[in-house]
MARVEXKE-64093 format. One line per field, with one value per residue (C-alpha): z, x negated, y negated. Coordinates in nm, 2 decimals, m for minus. Each point is the difference from the previous one (the first is absolute). Layout:
N
Z = Z | ...;
X = X | ...;
Y = Y | ...;
END
This chain:
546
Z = 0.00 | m0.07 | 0.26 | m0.19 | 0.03 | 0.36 | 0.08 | m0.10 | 0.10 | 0.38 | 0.05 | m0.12 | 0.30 | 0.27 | m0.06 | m0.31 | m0.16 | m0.20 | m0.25 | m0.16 | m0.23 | m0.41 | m0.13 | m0.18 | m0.09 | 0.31 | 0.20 | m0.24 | 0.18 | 0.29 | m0.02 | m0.14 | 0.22 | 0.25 | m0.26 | m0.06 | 0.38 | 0.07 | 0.05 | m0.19 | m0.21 | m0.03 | m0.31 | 0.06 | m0.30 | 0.19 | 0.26 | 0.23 | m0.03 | 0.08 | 0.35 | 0.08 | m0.10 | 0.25 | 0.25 | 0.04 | m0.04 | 0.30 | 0.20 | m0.05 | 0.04 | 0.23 | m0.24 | m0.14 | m0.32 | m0.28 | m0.24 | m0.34 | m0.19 | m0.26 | 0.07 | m0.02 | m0.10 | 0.05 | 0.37 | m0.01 | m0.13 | 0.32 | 0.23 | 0.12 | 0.08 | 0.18 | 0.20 | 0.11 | 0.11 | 0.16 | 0.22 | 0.10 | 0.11 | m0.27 | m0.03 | m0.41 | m0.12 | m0.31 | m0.20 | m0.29 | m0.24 | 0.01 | m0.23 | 0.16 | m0.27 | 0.02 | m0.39 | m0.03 | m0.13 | 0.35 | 0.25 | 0.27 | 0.35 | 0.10 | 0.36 | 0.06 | m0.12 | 0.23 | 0.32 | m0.10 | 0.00 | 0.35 | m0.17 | 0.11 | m0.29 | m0.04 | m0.29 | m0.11 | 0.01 | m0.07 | m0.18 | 0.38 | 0.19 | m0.25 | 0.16 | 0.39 | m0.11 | m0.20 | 0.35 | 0.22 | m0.23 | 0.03 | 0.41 | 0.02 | m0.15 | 0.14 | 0.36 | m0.01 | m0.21 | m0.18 | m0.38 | m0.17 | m0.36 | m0.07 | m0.32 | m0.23 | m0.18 | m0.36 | m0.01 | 0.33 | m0.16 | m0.28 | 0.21 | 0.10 | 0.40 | 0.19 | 0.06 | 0.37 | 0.03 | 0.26 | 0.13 | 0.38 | 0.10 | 0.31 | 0.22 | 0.03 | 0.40 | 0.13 | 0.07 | 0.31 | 0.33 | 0.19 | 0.31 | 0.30 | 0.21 | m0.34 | 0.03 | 0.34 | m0.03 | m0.26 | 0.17 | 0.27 | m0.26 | m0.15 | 0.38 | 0.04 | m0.33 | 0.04 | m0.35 | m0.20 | m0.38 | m0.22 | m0.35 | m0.18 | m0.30 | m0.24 | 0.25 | 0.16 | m0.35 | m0.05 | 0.35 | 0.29 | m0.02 | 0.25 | 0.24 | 0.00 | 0.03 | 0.31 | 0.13 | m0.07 | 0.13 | 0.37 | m0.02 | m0.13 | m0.33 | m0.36 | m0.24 | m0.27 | m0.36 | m0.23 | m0.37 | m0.09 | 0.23 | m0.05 | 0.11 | 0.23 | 0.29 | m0.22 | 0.18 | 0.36 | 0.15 | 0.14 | m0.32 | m0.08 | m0.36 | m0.15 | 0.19 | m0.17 | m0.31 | m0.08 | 0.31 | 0.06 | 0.25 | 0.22 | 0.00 | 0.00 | 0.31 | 0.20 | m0.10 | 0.11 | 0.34 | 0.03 | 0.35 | m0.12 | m0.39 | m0.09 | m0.34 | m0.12 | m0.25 | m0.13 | m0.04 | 0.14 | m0.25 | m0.15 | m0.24 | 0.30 | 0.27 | m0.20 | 0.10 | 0.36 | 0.00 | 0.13 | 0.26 | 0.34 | 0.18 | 0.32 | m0.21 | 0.10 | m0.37 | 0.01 | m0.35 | m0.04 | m0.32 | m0.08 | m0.16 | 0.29 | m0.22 | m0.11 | 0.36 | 0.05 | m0.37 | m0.07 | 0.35 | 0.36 | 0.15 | 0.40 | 0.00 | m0.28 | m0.01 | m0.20 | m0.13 | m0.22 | 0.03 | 0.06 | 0.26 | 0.18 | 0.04 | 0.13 | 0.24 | 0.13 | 0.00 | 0.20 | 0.24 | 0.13 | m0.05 | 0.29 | 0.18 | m0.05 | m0.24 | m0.22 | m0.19 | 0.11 | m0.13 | m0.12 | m0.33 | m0.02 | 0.17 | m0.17 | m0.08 | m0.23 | m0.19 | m0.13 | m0.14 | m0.16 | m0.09 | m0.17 | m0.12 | m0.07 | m0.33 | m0.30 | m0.13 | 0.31 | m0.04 | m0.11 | m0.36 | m0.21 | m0.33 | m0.24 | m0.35 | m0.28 | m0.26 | m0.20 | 0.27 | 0.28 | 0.38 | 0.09 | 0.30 | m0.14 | m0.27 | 0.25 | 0.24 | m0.27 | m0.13 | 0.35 | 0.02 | m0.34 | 0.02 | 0.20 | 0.33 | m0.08 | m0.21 | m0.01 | m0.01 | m0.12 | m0.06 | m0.20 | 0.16 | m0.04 | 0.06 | m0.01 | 0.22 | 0.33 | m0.17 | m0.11 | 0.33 | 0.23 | m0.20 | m0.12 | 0.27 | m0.01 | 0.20 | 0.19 | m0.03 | m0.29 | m0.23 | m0.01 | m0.18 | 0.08 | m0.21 | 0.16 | 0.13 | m0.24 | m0.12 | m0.35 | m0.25 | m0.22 | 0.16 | 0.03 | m0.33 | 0.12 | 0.39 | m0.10 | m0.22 | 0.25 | 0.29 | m0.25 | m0.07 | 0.40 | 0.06 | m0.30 | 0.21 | 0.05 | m0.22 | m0.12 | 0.00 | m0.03 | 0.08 | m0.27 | m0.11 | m0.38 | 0.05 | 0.17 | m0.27 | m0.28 | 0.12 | 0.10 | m0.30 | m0.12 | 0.26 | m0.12 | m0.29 | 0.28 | 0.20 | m0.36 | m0.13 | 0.35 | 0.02 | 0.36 | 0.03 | 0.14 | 0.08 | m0.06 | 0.11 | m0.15 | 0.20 | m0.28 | 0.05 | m0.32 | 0.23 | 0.24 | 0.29 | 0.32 | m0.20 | m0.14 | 0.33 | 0.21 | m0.24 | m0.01 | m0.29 | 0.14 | m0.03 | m0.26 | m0.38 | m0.01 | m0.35 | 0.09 | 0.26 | m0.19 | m0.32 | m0.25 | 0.10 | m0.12 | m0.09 | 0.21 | m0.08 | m0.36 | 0.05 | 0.26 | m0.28 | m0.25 | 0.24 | 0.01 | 0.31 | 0.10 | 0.09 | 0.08 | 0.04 | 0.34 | 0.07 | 0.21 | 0.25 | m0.25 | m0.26 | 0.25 | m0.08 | m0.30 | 0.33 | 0.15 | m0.36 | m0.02 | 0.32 | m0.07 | m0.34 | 0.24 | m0.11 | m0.22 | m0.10 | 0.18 | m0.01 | 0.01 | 0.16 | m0.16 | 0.28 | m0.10 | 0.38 | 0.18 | 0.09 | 0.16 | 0.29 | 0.15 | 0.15 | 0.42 | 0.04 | m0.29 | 0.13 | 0.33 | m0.12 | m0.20 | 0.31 | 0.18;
X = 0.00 | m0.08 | m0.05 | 0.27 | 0.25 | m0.09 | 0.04 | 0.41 | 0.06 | m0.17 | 0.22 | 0.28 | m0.06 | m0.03 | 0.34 | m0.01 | 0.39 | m0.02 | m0.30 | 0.06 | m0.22 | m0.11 | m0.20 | m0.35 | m0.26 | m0.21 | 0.32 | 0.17 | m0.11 | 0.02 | 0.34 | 0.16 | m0.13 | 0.17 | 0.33 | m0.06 | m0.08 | 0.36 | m0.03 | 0.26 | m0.22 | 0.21 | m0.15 | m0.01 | m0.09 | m0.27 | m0.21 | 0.10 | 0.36 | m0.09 | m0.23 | 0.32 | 0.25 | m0.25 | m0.03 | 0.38 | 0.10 | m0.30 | 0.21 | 0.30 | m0.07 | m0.23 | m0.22 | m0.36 | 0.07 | m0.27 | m0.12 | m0.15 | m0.23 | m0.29 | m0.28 | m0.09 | 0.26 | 0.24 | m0.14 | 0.01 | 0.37 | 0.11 | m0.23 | 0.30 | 0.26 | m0.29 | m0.05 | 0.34 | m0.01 | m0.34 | 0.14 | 0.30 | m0.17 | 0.18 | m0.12 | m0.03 | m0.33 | m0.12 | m0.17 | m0.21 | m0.25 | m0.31 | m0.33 | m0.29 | m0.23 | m0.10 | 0.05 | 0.33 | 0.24 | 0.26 | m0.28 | 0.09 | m0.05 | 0.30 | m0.08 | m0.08 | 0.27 | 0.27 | m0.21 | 0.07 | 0.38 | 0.02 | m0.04 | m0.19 | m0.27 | m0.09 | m0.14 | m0.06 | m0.37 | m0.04 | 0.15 | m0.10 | 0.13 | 0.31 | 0.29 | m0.11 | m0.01 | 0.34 | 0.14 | m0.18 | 0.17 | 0.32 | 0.02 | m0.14 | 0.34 | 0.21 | m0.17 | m0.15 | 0.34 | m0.28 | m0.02 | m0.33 | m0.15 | m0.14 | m0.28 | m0.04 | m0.32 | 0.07 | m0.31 | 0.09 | 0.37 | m0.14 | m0.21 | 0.08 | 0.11 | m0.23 | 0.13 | 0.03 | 0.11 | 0.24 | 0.15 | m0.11 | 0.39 | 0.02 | 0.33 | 0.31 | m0.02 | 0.26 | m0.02 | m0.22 | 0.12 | m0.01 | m0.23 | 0.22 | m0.13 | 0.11 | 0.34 | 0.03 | m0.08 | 0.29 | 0.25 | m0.07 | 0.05 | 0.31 | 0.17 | m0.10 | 0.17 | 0.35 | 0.03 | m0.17 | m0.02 | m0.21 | m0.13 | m0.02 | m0.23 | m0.18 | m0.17 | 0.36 | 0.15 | 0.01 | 0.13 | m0.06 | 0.36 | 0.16 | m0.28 | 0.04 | 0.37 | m0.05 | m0.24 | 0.21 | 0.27 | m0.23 | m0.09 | 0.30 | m0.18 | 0.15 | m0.13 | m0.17 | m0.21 | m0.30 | 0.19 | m0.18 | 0.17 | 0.36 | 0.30 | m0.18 | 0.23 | 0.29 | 0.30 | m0.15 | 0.25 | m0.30 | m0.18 | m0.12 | m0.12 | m0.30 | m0.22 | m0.23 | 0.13 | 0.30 | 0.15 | 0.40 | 0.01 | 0.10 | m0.27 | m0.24 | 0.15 | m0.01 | m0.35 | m0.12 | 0.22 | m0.25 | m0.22 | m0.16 | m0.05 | m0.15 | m0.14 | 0.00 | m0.20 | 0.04 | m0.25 | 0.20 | m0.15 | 0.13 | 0.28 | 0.12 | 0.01 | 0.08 | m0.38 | 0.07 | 0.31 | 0.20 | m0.18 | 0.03 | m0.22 | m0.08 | 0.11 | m0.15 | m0.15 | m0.09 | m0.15 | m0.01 | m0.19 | m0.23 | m0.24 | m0.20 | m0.10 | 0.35 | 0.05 | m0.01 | m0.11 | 0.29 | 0.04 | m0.11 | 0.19 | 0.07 | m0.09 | m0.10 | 0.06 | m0.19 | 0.25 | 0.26 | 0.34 | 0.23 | m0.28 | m0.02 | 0.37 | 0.04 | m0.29 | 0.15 | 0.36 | m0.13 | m0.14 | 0.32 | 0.18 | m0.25 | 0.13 | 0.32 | 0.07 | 0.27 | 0.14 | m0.06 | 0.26 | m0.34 | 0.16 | 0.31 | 0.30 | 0.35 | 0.04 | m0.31 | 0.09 | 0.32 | m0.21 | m0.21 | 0.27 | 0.19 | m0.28 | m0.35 | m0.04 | m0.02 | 0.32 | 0.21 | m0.19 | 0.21 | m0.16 | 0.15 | 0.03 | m0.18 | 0.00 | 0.06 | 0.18 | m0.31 | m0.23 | 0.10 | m0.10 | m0.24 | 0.14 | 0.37 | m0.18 | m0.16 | 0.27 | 0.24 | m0.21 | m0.01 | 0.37 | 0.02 | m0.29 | 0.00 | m0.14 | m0.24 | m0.26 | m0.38 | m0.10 | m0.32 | m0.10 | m0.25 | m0.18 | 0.07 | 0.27 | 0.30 | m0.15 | 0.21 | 0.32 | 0.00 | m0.21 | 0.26 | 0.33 | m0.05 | 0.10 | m0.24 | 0.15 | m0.31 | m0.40 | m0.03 | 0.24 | m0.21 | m0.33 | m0.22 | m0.35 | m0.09 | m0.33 | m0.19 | 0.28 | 0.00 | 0.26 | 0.06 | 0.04 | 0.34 | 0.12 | m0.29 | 0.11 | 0.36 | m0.08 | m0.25 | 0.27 | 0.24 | m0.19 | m0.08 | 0.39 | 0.21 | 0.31 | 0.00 | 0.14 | m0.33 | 0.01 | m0.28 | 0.00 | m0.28 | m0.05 | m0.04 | m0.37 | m0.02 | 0.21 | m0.17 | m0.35 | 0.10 | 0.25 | m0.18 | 0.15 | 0.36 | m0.07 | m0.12 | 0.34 | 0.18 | m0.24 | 0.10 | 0.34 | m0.03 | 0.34 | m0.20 | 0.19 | m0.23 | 0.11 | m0.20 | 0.03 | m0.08 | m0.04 | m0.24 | m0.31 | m0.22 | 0.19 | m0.25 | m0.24 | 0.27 | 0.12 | m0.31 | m0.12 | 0.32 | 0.20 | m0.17 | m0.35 | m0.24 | 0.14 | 0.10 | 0.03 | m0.26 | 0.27 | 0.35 | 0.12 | 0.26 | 0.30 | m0.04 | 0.28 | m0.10 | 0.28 | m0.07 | m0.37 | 0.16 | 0.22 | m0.35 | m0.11 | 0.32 | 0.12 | 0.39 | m0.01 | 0.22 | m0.05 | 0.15 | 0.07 | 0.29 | 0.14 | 0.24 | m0.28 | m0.07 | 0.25 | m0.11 | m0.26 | 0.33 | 0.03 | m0.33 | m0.02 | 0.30 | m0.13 | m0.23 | m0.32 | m0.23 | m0.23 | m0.11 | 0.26 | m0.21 | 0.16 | m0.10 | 0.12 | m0.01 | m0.06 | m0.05 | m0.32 | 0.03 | m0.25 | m0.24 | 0.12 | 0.00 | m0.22 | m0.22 | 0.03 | m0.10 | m0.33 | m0.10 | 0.05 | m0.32;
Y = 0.00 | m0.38 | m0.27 | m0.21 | 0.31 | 0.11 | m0.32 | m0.03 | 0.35 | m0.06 | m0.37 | 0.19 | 0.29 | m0.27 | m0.16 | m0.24 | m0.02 | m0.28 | m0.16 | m0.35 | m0.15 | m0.05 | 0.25 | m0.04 | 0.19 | 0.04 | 0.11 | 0.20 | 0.29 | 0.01 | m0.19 | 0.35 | 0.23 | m0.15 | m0.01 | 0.42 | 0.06 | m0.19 | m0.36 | m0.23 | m0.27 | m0.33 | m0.18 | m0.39 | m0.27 | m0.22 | 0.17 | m0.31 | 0.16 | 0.36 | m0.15 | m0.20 | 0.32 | 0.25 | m0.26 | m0.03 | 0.35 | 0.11 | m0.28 | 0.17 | 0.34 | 0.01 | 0.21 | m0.04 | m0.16 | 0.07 | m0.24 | 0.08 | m0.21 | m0.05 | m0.13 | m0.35 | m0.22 | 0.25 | m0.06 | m0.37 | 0.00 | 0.17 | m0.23 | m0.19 | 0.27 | 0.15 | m0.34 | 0.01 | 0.40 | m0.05 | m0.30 | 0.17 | 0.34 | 0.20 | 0.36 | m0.03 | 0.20 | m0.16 | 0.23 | m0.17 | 0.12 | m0.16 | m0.13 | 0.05 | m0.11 | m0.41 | 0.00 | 0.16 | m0.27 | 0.17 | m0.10 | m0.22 | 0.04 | 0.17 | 0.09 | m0.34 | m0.13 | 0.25 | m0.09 | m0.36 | 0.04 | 0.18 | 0.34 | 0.28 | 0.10 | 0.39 | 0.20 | 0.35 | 0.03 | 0.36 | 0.34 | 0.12 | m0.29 | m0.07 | 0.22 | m0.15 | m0.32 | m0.02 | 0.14 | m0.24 | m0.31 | 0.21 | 0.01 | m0.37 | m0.09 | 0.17 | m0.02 | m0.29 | m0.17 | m0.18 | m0.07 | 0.22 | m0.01 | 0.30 | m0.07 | 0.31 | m0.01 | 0.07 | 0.20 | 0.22 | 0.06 | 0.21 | 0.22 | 0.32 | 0.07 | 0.28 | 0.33 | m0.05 | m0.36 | 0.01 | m0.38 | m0.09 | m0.09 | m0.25 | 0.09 | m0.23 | m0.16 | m0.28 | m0.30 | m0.10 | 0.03 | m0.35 | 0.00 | 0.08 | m0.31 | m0.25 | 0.18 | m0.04 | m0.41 | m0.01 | 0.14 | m0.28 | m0.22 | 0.17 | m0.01 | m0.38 | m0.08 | m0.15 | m0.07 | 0.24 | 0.05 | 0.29 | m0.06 | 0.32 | m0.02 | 0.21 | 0.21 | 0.05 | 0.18 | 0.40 | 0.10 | m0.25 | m0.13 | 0.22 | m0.03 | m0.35 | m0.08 | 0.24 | m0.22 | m0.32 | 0.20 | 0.02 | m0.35 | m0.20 | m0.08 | m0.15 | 0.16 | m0.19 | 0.09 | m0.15 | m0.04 | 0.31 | 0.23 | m0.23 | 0.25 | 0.25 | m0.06 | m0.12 | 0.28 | m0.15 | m0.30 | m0.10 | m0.07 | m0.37 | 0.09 | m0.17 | m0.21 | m0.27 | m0.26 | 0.27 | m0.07 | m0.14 | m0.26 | 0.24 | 0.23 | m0.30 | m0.11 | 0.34 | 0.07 | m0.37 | 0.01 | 0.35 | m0.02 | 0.33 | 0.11 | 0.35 | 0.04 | 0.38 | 0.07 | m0.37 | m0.28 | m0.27 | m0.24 | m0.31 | 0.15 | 0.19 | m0.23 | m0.31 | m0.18 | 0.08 | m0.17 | 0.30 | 0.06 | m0.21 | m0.20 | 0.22 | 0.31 | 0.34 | 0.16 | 0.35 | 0.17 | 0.39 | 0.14 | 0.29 | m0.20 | m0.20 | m0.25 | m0.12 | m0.05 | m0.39 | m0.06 | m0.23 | m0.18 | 0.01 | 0.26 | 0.11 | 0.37 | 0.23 | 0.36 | 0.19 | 0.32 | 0.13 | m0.16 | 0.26 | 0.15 | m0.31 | m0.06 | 0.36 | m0.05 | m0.34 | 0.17 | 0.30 | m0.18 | m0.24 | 0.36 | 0.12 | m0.35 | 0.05 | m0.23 | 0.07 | m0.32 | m0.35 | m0.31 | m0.18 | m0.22 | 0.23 | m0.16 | 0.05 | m0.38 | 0.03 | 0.34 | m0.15 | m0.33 | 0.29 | 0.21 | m0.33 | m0.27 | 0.18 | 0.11 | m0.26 | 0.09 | m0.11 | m0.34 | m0.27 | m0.22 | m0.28 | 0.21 | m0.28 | 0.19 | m0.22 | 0.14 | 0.10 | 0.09 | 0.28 | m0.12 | 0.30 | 0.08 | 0.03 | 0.25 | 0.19 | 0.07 | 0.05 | 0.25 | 0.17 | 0.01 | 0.20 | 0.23 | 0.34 | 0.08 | 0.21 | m0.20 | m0.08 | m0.40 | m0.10 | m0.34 | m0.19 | m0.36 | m0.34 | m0.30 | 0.25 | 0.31 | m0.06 | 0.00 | 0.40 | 0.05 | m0.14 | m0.01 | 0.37 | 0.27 | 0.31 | 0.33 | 0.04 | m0.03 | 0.18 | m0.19 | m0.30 | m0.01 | m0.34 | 0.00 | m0.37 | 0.08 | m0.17 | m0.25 | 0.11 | m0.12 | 0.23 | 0.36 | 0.00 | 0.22 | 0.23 | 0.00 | 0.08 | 0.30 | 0.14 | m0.01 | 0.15 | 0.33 | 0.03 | m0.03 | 0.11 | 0.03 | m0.37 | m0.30 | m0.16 | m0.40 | m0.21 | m0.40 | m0.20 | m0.33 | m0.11 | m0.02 | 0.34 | 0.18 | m0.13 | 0.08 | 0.37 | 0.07 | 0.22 | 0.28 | m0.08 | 0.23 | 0.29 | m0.06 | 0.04 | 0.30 | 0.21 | m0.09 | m0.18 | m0.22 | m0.28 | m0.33 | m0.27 | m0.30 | m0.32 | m0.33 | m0.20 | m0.38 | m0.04 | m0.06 | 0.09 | m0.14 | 0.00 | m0.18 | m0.26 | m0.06 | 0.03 | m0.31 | m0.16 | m0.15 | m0.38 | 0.14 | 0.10 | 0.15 | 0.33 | 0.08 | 0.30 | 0.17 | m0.10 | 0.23 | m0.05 | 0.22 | 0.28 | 0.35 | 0.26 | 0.17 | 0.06 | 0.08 | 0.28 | 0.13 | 0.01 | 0.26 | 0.27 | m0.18 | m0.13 | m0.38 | m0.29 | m0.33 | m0.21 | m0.33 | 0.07 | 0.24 | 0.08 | 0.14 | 0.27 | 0.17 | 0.28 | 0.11 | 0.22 | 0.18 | 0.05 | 0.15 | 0.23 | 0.16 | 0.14 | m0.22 | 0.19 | m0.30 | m0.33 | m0.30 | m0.30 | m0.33 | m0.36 | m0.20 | m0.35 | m0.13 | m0.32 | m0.11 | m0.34 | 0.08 | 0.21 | 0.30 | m0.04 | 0.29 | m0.17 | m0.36 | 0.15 | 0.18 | m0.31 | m0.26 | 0.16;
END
């Protein structure tokens, strides 16, 4: 056997369901071994798509999520997509050909260029080394949760695998265990809390929700999210939703009234706690993570635990249990679960609808949207002016229905995101939430949704411009003929590409979305939503005011 095909067969062994990617020359092969030993191979049109694509379906599915590419500028397409996964801890394994030789037209410094984007940079050095070192970048991801390109040297690929290669396999082991002393300190601080709130973040997703509502449930504790984890608690009365420049009024108000916040697995940085606006002078701020350098990264912070989430909340739970500490009132008194129950989310908030006639207010196309389409869907969303409308106005039925690649604050990933999360969760409605700019730069993907049949509902907030830059500068400031666009019809470039669309100006125009959605959906309907864009979005004017 062949590096190149020992190499697809062996990722295929250790778990690998799903490969995205475009395929060249110098991953042709080992691309389908993986195919003949099992793996599905999702064929993207720009290697930045199929990065974005594995990045969102590893989200969703809690799987290693392979990556395919060519060497070279194959490579340097992706670099972007992988920027994103390496700076959200994604477990995506990016498997790339590689030139070794300085005068092959593919050279580049590739494993220079992953460790610059956060990524951990491997190779296969050796037919002898080859099978132990695929499975060493295998368990980093899906231990570690950490984003790895694995370099192929074209000229290792084509050499033939020793007779008695066998792969050095590194065992699964949980989380860390927090230091029994550190627990001890924060149940002190969890019984001195009156008013306690918990921030569930990334760490927090793949099983640590029940462990923490039962420690909420001990402590008298709201439960709160980081927009990436948005609808983890959502069937608890004693959820507060998302916490940071998503938040309603309400939930903005409960989490700065906090004397004692507890971020789980969350960073607590400026996007989550609004610049430290939501959290009180005098406040108590505890931070648990399993990576002890994340720990006080992003702010000063009270006590530091150094553990998995769901261990650390069983560890602190366990120990009032021992107290005999069942439930304490904390934050939870009836008068504030009906304000919860009745004014929390968005969609209970009251807003001037101030559509025009030929431009749709984007909050009364979002929630109208939400009041037609099912339950059970999948939100993704690209960046820019519009992103908190579909983040906040959208419903998602728990933490797995809402996909948010904003780690690097790319426009453009949207399309990509969307079809990513799709294939992770094919029993959910797929909607994605993108900007002109976004869809145009990532269009290419449309003809992907169209070629597999995903019905993807892409809804385009189109203002014919890019809007945070047009109202960061201000219509009184400088020209901005570079960031303003001739309108454009979405619609019929949707169409072009074997796609359903409809143009909206009005709540009225929504309407073919209910037929659509009754055919059943076998292709993507694509929304040109004509919107208002008078002024920067809060979340947006927020960010830009510091």
């Amino acid at each position: 056997m062949l590096i190149r095909d020992a190499i697809g067969e062996l990722l295929v062994d250790l778990g690998v369901r799903k490969v995205f990617g475009v395929v060249g020359s110098g991953n042709f092969h080992f691309t389908n071994a993986m195919v003949a030993r099992g793996a599905e191979f999702v064929a993207a049109r720009h290697e930045g798509g199929g990065a974005t694509m594995a990045d969102a379906y590893a989200r969703m599915s809690d799987e290693v999520a392979v990556l395919s590419l060519h060497q070279g500028c194959g490579y340097t397409n992706a670099l972007t997509g992988i920027a994103e996964a390496a700076k959200s801890r994604t477990p995506l394994l990016v498997v790339t050909a590689e030139a070794t030789e300085p005068t092959s037209n593919f050279f580049v410094d590739q494993e220079g260029m992953a460790t610059g984007t956060g990524a951990v940079a491997m190779r296969v050095r050796s037919p002898e080394s080859a099978l132990s070192d695929v499975a060493r970048a295998y368990s980093t991801c899906r231990r570690q949760r950490r984003t790895v390109v694995l370099n192929v040297p074209i000229d290792v690929q084509d050499l033939e695998l020793p007779a008695d290669a066998r792969p050095r396999l590194i065992p699964d082991v949980g989380d860390p265990q927090p230091a029994p002393e550190d627990v001890a300190r924060f149940v002190e601080v969890l019984l001195a809390a009156q008013r306690p709130v918990f921030v569930a973040g990334r760490g927090s997703r793949g099983g640590a929700a029940d462990a923490l509502r039962e420690l909420a449930e001990r402590t008298g504790a709201l439960l709160a999210t980081s927009a990436v984890s948005r609808g983890m608690f959502n069937d608890d009365p004693w959820s507060i939703d998302v916490s940071g420049g998503f938040s309603s009024p309400l939930t903005a108000e409960l989490i700065s009234e906090a004397d004692l916040v507890v971020g789980f697995g969350c960073a607590l940085n400026m996007w989550t706690m609004r610049h430290g606006k939501l959290i009180a002078d005098g406040a108590t701020v505890v931070q648990v993570d399993i990576d002890p350098e994340a720990i006080g990264r992003t702010r000063e912070v009270d006590l530091g635990l150094w553990g998995g989430v769901a261990q650390t909340a069983r560890a602190a739970s366990l120990l009032l249990s021992t107290q005999g500490i069942d439930s304490r009132t904390g934050y939870r008194s009836p008068e504030l679960r009906e304000r919860i129950a009745t004014g929390l989310r968005w969609n209970q908030v009251d807003f001037a609808d101030e559509s025009t006639g030929s431009q749709i207010d984007p909050r009364t196309l979002t929630s109208e949207l939400n009041r037609m389409l099912p339950t059970e869907r999948i939100v993704s969303v690209d960046s820019g002016n519009f992103l908190g409308y579909p983040s906040m106005y959208l419903d998602v039925p728990d933490e797995y229905g809402f996909c948010f690649t904003q780690a690097f604050q790319s426009v453009g990933l949207g399309l990509a995101t969307g079809l990513g999360a799709a294939l992770a969760r094919p029993d959910r409605l797929p909607v994605v939430g993108i900007g002109d700019g976004g869809f145009l730069m990532g269009i290419s993907e449309l003809e992907t949704a169209v070629r597999l049949g995903i019905p993807l509902l892409v809804v385009v907030y189109n203002d014919a411009m890019y809007g945070a830059e047009v109202h960061h500068f201000g219509q009184d400031g400088p020209i901005l003929d570079t960031v303003v666009f001739p309108e454009s019809d979405l619609a019929a470039i949707a169409r072009g590409h074997g796609c359903e669309a409809i143009t909206v100006r009005d709540a009225a125009d929504l309407a073919p979305v209910k037929d659509w959605l009754s055919g059943p959906p076998s292709r993507p309907l694509v929304i040109d939503a004509k919107v208002l864009s008078r002024e920067g979005s809060w979340w947006l004017q927020e960010a830009f005011g510091h």
